[in-house]
N, C-alpha and C positions, 0 to 999 in steps of 0.2 A: 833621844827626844826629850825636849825641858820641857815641863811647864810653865807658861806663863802666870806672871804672880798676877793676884787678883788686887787690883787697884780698885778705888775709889770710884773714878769713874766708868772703870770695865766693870765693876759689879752694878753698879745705876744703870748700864745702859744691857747688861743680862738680864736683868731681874724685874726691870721697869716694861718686858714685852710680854704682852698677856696672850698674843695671840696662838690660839689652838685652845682654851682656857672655857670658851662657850661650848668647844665640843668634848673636850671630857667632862665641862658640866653634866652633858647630853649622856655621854657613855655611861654616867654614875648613874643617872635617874634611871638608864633605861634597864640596867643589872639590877636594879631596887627593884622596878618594876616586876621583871625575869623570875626575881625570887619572891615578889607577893604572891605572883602568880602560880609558882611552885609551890608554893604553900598552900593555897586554895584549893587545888587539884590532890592536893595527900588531904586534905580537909575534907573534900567533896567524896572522895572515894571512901568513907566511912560510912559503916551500914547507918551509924544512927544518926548521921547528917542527911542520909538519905532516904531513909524514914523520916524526921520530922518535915523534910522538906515535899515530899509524896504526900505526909497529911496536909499540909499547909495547903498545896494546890490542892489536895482534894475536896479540903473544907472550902477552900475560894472559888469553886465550882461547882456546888450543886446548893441548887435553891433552899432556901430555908422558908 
């Protein structure tokens, strides 16, 4: 089995289709996303993120 050689206009008419192109735009944002989230979740689970966030609402909740 040969390869066909890549011409001129078989590489323009390869390379000029973008379709599928909006959905792994899509895939990439949404792995970004995956991992900010991943990331906030080992952030959150820290004692002293959850202490200052415990005082925050407890000071935003009782009257002064």
């Amino acid at each position: 089995m040969s390869i066909p050689r890549l011409t001129r206009r078989r590489s323009a008419r390869l390379f000029a289709d973008d379709s599928g192109a909006a959905t792994a735009e899509y895939a990439i944002a949404t792995m970004a996303a995956v991992a900010f989230a991943g990331l906030l979740v080992v952030i959150m689970r820290s004692d002293e993120v959850r202490g200052i966030l415990t005082d925050l609402v407890r000071r935003a909740l009782t009257v002064a």
